[in-house]
LUMSEFI-797796 format. One record per atom (N, C-alpha, C, O): residue in three letters; x, z, y. Coordinates in steps of 0.1 Angstrom, whole numbers, padded with zeros to 4 digits, always signed. Example, Ala and Ser with C-alpha at 12.3 -4.5 7.8 and 13.67 -1.06 7.14 Angstrom:
2
ALA+0132+0078-0057 ALA+0123+0078-0045 ALA+0132+0078-0033 ALA+0142+0085-0033 SER+0128+0071-0022 SER+0137+0071-0011 SER+0129+0079+0000 SER+0134+0080+0011 
This chain:
251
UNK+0366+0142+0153 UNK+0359+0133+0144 UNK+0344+0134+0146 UNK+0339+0146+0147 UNK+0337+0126+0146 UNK+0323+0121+0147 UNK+0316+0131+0135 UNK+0321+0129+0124 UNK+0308+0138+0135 UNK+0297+0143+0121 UNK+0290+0135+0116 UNK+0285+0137+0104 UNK+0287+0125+0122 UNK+0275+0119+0119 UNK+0278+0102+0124 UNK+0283+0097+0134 UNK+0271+0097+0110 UNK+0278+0079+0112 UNK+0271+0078+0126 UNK+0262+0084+0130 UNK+0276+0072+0131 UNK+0272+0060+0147 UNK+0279+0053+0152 UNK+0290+0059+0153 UNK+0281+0041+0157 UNK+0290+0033+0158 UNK+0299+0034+0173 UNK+0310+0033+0178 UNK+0280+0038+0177 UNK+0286+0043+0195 UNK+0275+0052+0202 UNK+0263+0055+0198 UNK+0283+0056+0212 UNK+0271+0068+0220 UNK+0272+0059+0239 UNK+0282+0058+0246 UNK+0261+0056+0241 UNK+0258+0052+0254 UNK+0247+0066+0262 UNK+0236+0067+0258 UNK+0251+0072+0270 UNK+0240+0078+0279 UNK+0232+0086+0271 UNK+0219+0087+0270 UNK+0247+0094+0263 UNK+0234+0103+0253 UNK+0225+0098+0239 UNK+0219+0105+0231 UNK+0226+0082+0240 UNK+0218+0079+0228 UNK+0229+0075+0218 UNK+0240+0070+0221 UNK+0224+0079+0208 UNK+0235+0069+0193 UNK+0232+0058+0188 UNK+0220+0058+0186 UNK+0237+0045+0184 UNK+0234+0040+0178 UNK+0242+0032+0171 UNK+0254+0032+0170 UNK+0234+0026+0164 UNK+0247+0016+0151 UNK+0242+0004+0152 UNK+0230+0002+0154 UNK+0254-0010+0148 UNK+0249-0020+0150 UNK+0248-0022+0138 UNK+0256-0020+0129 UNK+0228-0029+0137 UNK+0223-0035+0124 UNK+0233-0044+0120 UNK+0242-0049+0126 UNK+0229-0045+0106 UNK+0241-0057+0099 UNK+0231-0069+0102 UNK+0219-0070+0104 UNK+0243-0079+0101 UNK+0240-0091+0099 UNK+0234-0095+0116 UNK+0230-0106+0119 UNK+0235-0088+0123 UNK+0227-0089+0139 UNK+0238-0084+0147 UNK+0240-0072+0151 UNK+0248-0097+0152 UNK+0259-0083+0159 UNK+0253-0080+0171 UNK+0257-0070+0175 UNK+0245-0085+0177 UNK+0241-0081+0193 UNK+0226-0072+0191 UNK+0217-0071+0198 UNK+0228-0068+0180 UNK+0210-0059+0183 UNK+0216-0044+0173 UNK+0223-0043+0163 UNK+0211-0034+0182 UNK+0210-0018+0177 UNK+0199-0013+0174 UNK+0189-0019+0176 UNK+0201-0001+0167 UNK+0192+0004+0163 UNK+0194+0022+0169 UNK+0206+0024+0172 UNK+0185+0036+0173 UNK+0187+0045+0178 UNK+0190+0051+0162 UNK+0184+0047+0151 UNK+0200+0062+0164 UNK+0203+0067+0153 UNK+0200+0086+0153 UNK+0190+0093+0158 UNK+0209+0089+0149 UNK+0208+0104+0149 UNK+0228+0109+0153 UNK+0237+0103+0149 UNK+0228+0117+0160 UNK+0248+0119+0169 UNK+0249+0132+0165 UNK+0245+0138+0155 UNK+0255+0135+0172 UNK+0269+0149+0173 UNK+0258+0161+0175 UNK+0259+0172+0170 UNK+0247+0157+0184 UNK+0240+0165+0188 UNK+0225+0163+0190 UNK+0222+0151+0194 UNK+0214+0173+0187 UNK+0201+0169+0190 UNK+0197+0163+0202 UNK+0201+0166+0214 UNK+0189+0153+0200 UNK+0182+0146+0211 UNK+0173+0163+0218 UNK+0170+0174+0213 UNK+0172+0157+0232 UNK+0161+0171+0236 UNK+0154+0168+0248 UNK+0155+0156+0250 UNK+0148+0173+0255 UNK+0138+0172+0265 UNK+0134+0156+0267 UNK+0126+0151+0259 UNK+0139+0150+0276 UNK+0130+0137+0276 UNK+0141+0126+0279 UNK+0150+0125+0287 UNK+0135+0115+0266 UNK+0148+0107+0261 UNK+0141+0093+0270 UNK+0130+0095+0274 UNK+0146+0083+0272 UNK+0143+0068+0276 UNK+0150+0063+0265 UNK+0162+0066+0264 UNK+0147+0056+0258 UNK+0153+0046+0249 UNK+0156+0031+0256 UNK+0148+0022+0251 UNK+0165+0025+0267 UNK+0167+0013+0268 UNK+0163-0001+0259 UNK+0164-0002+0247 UNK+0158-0010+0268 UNK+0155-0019+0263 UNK+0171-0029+0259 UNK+0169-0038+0250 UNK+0184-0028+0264 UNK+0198-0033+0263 UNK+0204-0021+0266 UNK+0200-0013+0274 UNK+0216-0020+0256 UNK+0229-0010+0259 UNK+0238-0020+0258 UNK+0237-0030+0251 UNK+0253-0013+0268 UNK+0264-0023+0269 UNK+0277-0012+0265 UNK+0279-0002+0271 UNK+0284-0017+0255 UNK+0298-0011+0253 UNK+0305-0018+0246 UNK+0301-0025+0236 UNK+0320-0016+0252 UNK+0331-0021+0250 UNK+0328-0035+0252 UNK+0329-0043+0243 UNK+0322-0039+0267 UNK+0321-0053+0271 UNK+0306-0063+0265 UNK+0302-0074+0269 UNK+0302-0056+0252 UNK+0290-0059+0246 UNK+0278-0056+0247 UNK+0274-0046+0242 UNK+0268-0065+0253 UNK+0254-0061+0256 UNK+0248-0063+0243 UNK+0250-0074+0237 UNK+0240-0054+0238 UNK+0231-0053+0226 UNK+0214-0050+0227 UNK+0210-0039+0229 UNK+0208-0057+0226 UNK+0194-0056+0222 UNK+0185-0039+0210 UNK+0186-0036+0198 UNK+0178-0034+0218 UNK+0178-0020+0208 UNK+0165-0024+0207 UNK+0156-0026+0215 UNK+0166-0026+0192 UNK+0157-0032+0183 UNK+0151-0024+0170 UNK+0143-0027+0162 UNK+0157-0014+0172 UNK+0152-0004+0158 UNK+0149+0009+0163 UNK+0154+0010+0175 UNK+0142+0021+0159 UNK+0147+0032+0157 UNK+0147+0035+0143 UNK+0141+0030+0134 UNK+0160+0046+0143 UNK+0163+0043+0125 UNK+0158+0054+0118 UNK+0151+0062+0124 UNK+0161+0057+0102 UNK+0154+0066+0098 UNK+0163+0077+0098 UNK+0174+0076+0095 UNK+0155+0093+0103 UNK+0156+0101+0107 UNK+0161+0103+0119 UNK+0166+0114+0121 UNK+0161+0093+0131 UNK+0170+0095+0140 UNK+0163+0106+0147 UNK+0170+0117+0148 UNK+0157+0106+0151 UNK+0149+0121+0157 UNK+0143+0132+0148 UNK+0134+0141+0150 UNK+0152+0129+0138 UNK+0146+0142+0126 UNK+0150+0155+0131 UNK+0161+0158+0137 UNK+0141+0160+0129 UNK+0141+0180+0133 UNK+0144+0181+0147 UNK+0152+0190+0150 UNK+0141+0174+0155 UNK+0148+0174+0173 UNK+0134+0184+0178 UNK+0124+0178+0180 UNK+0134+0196+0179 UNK+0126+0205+0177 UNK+0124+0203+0196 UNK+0112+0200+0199 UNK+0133+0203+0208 UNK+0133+0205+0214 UNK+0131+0189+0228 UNK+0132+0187+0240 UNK+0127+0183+0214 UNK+0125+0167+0222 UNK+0113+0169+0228 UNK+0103+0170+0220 UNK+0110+0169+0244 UNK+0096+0168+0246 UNK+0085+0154+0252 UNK+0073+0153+0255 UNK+0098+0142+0250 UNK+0093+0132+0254 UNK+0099+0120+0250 UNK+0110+0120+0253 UNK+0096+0111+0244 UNK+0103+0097+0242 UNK+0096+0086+0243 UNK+0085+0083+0238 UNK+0106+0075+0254 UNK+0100+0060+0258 UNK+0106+0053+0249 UNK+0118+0053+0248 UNK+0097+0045+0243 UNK+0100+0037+0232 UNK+0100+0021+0240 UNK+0090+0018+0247 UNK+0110+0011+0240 UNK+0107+0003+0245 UNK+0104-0011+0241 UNK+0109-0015+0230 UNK+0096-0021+0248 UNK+0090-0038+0245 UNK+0102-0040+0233 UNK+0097-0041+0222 UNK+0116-0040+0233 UNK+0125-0049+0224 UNK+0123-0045+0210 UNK+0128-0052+0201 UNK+0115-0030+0210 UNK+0120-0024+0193 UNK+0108-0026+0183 UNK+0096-0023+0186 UNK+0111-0031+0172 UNK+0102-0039+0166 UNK+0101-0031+0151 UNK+0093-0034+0142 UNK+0112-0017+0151 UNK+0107-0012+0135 UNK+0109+0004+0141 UNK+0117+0005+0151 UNK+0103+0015+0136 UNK+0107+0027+0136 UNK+0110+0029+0120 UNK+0105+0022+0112 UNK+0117+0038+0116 UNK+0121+0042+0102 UNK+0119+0051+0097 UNK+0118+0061+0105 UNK+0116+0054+0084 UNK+0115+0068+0074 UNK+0113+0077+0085 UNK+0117+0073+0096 UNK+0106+0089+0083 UNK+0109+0106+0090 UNK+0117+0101+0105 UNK+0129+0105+0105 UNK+0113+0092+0117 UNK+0120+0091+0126 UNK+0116+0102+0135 UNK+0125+0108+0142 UNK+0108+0105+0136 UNK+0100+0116+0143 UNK+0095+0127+0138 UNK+0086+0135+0142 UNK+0102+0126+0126 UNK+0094+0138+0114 UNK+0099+0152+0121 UNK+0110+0151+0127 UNK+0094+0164+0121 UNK+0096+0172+0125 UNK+0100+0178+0142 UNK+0107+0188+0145 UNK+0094+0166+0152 UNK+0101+0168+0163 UNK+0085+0179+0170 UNK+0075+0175+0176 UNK+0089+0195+0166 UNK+0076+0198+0169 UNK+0073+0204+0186 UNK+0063+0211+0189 UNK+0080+0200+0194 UNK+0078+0199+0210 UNK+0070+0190+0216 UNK+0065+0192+0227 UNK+0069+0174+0208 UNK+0064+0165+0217 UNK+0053+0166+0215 UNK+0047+0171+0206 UNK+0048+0159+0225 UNK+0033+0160+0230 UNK+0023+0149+0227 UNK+0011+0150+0223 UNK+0032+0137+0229 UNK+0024+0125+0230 UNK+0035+0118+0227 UNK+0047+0121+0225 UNK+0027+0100+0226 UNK+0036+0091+0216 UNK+0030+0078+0221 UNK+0018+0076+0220 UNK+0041+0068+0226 UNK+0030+0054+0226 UNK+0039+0048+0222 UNK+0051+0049+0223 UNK+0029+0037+0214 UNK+0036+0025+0204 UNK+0035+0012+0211 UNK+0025+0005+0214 UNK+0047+0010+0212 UNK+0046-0006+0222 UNK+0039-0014+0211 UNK+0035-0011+0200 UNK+0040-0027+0218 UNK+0030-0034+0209 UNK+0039-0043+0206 UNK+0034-0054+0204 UNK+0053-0042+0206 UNK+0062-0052+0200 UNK+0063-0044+0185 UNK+0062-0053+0177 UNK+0064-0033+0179 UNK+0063-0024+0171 UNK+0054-0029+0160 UNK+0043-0026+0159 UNK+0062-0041+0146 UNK+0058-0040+0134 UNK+0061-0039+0123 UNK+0062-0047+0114 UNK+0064-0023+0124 UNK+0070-0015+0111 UNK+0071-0005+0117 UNK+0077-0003+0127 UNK+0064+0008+0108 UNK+0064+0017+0106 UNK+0063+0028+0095 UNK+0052+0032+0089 UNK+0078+0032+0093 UNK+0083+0040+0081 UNK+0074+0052+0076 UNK+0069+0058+0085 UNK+0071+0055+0067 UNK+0067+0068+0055 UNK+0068+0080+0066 UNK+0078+0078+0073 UNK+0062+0090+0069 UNK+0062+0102+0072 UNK+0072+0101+0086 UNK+0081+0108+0087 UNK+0069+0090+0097 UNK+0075+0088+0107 UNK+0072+0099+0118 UNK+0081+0104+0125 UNK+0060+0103+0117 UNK+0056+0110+0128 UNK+0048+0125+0123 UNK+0040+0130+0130 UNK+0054+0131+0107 UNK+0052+0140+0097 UNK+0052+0151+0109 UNK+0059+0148+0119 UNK+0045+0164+0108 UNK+0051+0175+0111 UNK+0052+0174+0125 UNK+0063+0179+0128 UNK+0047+0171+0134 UNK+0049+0165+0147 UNK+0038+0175+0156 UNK+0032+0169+0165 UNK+0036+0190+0154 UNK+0023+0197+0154 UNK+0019+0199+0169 UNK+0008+0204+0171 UNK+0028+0195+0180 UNK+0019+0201+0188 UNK+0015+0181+0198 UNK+0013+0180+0210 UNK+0016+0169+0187 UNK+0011+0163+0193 UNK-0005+0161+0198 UNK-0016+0165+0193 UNK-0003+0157+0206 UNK-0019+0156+0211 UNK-0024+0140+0217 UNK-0036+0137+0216 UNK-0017+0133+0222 UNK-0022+0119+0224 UNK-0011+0107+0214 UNK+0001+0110+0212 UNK-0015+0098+0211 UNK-0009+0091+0202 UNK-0014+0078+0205 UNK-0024+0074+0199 UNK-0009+0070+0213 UNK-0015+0056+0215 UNK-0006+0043+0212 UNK+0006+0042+0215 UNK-0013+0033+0206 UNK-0010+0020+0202 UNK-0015+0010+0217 UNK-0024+0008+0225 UNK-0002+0005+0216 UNK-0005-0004+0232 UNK-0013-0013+0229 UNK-0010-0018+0218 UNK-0025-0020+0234 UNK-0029-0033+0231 UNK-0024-0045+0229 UNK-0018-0051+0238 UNK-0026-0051+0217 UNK-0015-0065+0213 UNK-0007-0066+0205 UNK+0001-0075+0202 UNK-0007-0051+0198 UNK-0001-0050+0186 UNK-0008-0055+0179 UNK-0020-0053+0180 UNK-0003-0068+0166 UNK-0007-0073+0158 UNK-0008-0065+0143 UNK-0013-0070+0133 UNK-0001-0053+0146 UNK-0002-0050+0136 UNK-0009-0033+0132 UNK-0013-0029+0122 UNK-0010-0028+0144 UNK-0016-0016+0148 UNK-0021-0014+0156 UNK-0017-0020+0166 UNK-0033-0005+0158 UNK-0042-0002+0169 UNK-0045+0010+0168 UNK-0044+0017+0158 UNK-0051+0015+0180 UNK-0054+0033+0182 UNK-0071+0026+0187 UNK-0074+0025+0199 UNK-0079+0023+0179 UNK-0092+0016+0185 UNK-0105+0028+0185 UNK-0109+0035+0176 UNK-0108+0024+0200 UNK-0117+0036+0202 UNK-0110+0048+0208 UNK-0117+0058+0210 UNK-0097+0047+0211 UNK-0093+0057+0219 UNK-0091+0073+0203 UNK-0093+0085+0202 UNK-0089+0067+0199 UNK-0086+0074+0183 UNK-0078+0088+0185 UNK-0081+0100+0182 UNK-0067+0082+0192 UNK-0055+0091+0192 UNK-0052+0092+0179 UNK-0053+0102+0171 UNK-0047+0079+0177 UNK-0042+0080+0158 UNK-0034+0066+0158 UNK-0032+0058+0167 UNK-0031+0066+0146 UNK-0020+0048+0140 UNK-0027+0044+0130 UNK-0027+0049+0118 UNK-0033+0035+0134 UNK-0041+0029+0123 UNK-0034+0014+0120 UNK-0032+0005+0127 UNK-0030+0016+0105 UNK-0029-0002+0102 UNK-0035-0010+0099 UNK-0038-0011+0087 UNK-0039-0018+0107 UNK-0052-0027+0111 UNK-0057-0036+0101 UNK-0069-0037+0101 UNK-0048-0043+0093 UNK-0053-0050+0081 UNK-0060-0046+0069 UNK-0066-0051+0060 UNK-0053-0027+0072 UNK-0061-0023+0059 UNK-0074-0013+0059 UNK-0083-0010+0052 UNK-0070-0009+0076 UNK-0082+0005+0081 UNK-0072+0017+0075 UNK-0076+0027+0070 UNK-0062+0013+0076 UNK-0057+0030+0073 UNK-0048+0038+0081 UNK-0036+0035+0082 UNK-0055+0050+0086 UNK-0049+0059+0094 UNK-0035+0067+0089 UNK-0034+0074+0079 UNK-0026+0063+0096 UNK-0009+0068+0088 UNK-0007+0077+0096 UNK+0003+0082+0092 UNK-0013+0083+0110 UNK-0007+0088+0118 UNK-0019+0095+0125 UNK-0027+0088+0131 UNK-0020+0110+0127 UNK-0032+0117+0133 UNK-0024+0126+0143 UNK-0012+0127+0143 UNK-0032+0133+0152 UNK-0031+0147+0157 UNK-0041+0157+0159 UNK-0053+0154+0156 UNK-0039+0163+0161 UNK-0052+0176+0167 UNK-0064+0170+0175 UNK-0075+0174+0177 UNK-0060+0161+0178 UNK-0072+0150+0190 UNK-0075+0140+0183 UNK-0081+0132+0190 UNK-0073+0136+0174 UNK-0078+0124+0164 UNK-0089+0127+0167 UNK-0092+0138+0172 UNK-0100+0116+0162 UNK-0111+0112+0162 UNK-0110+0097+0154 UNK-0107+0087+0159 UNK-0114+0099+0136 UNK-0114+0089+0129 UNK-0126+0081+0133 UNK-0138+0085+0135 UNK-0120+0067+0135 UNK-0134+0059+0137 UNK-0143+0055+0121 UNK-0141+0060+0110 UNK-0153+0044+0126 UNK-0158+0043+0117 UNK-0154+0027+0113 UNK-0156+0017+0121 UNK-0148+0026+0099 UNK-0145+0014+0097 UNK-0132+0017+0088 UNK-0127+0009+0080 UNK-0126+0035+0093 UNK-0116+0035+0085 UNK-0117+0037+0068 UNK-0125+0043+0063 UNK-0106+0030+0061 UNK-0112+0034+0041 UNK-0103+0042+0040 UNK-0106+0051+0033 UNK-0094+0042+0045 UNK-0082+0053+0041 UNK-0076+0065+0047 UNK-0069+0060+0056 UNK-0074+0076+0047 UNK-0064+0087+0053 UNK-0049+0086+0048 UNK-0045+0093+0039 UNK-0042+0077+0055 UNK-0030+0080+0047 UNK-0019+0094+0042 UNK-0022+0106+0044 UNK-0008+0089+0037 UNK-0001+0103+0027 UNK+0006+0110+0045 UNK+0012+0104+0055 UNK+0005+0118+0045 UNK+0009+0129+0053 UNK+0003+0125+0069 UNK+0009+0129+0079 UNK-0011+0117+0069 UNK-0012+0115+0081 UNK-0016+0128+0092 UNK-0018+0127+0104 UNK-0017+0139+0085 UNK-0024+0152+0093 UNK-0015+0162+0087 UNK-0020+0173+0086 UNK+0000+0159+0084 UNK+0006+0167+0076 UNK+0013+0180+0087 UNK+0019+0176+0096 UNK+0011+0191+0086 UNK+0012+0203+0093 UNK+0006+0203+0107 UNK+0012+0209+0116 UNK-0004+0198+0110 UNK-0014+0199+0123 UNK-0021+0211+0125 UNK-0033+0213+0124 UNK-0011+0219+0129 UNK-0020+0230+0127 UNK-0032+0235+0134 UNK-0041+0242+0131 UNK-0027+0225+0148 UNK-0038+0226+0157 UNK-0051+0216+0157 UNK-0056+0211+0167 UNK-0056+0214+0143 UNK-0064+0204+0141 UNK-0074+0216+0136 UNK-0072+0223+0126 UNK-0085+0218+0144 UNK-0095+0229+0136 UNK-0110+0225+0127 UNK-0117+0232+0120 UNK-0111+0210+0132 UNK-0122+0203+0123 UNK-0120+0188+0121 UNK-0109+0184+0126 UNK-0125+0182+0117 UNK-0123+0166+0118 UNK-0137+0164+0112 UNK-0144+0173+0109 UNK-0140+0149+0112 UNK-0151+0143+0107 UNK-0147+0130+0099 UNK-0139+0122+0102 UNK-0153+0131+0088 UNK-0144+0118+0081 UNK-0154+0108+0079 UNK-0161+0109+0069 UNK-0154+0097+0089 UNK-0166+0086+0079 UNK-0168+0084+0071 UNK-0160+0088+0063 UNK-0184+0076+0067 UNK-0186+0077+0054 UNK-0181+0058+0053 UNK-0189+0050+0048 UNK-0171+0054+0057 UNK-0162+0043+0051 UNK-0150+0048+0046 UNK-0142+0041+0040 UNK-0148+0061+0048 UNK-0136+0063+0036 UNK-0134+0064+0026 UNK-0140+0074+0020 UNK-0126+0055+0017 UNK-0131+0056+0001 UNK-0113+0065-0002 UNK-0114+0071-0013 UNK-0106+0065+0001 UNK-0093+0071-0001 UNK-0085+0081+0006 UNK-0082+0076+0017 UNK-0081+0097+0003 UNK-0075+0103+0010 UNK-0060+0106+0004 UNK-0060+0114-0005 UNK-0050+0103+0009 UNK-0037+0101+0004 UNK-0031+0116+0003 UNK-0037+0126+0006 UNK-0019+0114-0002 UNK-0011+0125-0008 UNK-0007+0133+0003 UNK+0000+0127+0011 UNK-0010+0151+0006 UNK-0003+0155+0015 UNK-0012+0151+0027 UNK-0005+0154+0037 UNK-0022+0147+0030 UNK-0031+0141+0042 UNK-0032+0154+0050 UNK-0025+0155+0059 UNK-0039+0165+0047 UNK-0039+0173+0054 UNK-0032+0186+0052 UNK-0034+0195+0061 UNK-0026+0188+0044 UNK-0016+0197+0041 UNK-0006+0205+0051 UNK+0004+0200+0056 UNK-0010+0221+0051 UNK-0004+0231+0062 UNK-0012+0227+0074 UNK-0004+0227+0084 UNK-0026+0222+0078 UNK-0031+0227+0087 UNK-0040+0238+0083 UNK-0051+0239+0077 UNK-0030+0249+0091 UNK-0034+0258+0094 UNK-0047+0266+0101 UNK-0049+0278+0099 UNK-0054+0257+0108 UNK-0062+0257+0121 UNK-0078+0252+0114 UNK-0089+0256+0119 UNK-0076+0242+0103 UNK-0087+0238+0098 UNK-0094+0245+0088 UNK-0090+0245+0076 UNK-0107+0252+0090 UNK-0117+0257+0080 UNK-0125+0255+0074 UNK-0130+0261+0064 UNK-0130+0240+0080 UNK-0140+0237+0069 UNK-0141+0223+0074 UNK-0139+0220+0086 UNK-0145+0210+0062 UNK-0144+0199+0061 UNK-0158+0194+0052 UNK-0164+0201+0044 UNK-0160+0184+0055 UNK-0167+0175+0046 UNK-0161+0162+0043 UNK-0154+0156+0051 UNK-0162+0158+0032 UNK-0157+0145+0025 UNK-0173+0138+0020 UNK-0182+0143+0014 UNK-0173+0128+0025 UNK-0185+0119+0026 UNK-0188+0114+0010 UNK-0179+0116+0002 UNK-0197+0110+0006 UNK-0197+0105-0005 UNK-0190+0092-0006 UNK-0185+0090-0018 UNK-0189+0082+0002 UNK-0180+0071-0004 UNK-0165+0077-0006 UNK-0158+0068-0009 UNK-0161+0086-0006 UNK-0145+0089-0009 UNK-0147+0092-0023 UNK-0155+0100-0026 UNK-0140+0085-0035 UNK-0134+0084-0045 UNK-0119+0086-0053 UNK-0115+0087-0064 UNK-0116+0087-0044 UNK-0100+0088-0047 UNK-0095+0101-0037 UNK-0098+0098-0025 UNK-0090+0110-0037 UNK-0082+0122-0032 UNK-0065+0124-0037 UNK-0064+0127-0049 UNK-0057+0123-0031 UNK-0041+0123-0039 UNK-0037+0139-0039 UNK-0044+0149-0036 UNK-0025+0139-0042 UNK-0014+0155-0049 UNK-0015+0164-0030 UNK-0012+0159-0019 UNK-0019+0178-0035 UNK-0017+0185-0024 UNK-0025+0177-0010 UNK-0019+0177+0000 UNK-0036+0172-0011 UNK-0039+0168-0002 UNK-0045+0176+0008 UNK-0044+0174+0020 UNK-0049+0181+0004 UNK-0052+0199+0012 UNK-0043+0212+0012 UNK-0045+0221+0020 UNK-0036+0212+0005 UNK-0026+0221+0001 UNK-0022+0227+0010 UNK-0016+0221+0019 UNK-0025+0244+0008 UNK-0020+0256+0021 UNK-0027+0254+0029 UNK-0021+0257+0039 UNK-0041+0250+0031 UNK-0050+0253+0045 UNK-0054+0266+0046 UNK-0065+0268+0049 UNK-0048+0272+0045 UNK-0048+0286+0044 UNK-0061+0293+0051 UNK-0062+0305+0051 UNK-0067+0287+0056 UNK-0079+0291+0065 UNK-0092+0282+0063 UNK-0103+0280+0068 UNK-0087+0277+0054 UNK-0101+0265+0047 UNK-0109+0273+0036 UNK-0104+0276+0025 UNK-0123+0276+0042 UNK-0133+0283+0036 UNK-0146+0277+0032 UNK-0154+0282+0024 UNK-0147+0265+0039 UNK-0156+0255+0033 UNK-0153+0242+0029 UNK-0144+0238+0036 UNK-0157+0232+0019 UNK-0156+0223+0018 UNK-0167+0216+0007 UNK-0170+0221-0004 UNK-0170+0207+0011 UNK-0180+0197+0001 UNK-0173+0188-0008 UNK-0165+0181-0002 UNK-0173+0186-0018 UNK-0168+0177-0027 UNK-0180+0165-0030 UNK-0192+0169-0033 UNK-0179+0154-0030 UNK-0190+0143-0036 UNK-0186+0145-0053 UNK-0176+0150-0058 UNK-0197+0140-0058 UNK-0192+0139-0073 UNK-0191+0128-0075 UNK-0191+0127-0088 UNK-0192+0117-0068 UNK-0182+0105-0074 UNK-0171+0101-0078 UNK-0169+0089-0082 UNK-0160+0113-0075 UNK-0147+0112-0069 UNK-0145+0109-0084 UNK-0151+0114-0093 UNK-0137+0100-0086 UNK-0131+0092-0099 UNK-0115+0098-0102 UNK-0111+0102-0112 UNK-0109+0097-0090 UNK-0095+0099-0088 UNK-0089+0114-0083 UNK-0097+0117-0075 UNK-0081+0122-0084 UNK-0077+0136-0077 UNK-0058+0141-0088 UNK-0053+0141-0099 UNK-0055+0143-0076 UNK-0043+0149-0078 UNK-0039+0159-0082 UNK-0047+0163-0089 UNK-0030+0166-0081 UNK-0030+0179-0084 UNK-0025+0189-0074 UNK-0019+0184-0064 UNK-0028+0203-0075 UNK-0030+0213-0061 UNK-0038+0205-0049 UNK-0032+0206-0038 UNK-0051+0196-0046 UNK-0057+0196-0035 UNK-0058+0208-0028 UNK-0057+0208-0016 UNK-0060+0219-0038 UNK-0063+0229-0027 UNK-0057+0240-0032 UNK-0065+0248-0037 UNK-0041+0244-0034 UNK-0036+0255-0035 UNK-0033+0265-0025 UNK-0023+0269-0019 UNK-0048+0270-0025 UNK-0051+0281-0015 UNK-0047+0296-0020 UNK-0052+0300-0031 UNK-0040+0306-0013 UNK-0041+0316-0023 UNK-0052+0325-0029 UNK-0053+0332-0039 UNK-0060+0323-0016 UNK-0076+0334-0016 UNK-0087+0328-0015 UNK-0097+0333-0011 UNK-0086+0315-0020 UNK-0097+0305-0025 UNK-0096+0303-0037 UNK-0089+0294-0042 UNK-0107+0314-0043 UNK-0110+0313-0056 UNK-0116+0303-0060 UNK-0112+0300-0071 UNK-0128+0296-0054 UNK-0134+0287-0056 UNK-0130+0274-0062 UNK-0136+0267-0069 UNK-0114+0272-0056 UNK-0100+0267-0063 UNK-0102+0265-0080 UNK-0099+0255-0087 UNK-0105+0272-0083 UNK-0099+0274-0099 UNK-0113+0273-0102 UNK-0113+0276-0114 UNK-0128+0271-0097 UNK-0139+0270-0098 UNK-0140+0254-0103 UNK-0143+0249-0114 UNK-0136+0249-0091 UNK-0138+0234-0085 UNK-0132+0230-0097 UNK-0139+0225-0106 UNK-0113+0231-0100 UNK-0107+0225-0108 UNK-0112+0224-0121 UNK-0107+0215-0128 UNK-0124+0235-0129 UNK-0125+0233-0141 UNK-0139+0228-0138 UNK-0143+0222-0148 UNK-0146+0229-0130 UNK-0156+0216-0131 UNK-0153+0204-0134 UNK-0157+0196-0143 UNK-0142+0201-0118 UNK-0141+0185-0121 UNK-0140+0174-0133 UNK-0145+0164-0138 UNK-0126+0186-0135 UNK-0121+0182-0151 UNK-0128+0177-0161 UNK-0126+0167-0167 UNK-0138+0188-0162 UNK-0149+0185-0170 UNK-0156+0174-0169 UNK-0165+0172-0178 UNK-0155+0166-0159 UNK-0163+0155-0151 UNK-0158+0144-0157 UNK-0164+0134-0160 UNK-0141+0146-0158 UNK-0134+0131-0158 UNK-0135+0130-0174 UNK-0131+0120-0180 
């Protein structure tokens, strides 16, 4: 018996057929971790049926520790939830530019990425400026970083776990067009010591710093209107429990 729903296994990949679409798949999660270097086909054929792979689904590459490579191909138009969450071997990542949807914490935890590119002609995402990041383009907001980001200028947002356990991220620069840093943004990098937040940033969400365990500097603007709770649950940053009863005092 199968562990794990899938409808079918072709050449090592899993997949299930989307409802309502009998000729189109989606990549799932199988019997066994994905590992070293996957090709995702643009058509799979079984049991006499050629199918269109049009999805990757949520979690299908969850925790695949030992995946060091995946081709994502022209036909697939959504990735899902945590699809890539925790695959911490891979290196790099390109986003075809048929690709318009991308799930919550897809590429979370992903620590030893280092190139991350949006193909040109995505209407819906761009890596502009050679970023090495996923920016969604209608809004300026970075959902997806690595250690080699380079935030341009134009972005307003850091999304929720976009730098989530990077450990190999040791500085960044944040424009001064960001007015919003999301929940969990940089949280468990490890590697980062010290940061500035520009004065247009206003808004900070929960744990957004949380466990930088080696973060010894940081500037706060005092316009910030908005803040979460544990930004900075450091254990030996006292300055922690400094900051929090100032701000307080502020709002």
């Amino acid at each position: 018996l199968s562990l794990w729903a899938h409808d079918f296994e072709v050449d090592g990949i899993y997949y299930n057929i989307i409802k309502g679409k009998t000729n189109e798949v989606e990549v799932t999660s199988g019997d066994s971790k994905y590992k070293g270097v996957v090709a995702i086909p643009e058509i799979t054929t079984h049991n006499g049926t050629t199918y269109t792979v049009t999805s990757i689904g949520e979690k299908a590459f969850y925790y695949c520790s030992s995946l060091t490579s995946v081709t994502i191909p022209n036909s697939v138009t959504s990735i899902g939830y945590w699809a890539f969450r925790s695959c911490s071997g891979l290196t790099s990542i390109t986003i075809p530019n048929s690709v318009m949807s991308i799930g919550d914490e897809a590429f979370a935890n992903t620590s030893r990425l280092t190139s991350i590119v949006v193909e040109e002609g995505n209407s819906v995402y761009d890596s502009r400026e050679n970023c090495n990041a996923i920016i969604k383009t209608a809004t300026n907001t970075l959902i997806a970083g690595c250690k080699n980001t380079i935030i341009p200028n134009g972005i307003t947002t850091i999304g929720s776990y976009a730098f989530y356990f990077c450990d190999g991220l040791t500085s960044i620069t944040i424009p001064n067009t960001v007015t919003t840093i999301g929940s969990y943004a940089f949280c468990n990098c490890d590697g980062l010591t010290s940061i500035t937040i520009p004065n247009s940033v206003t808004s900070i969400g929960n744990c957004a710093f949380d466990n930088c365990i080696n973060l010894t500097n940081i500037n706060i603007p005092e316009n910030i209107t908005s803040i979460g709770n544990k930004i900075f649950s450091i254990p030996h940053f006292e300055e922690d429990i400094i900051f929090d009863k100032y701000f307080w005092s502020k709002l």
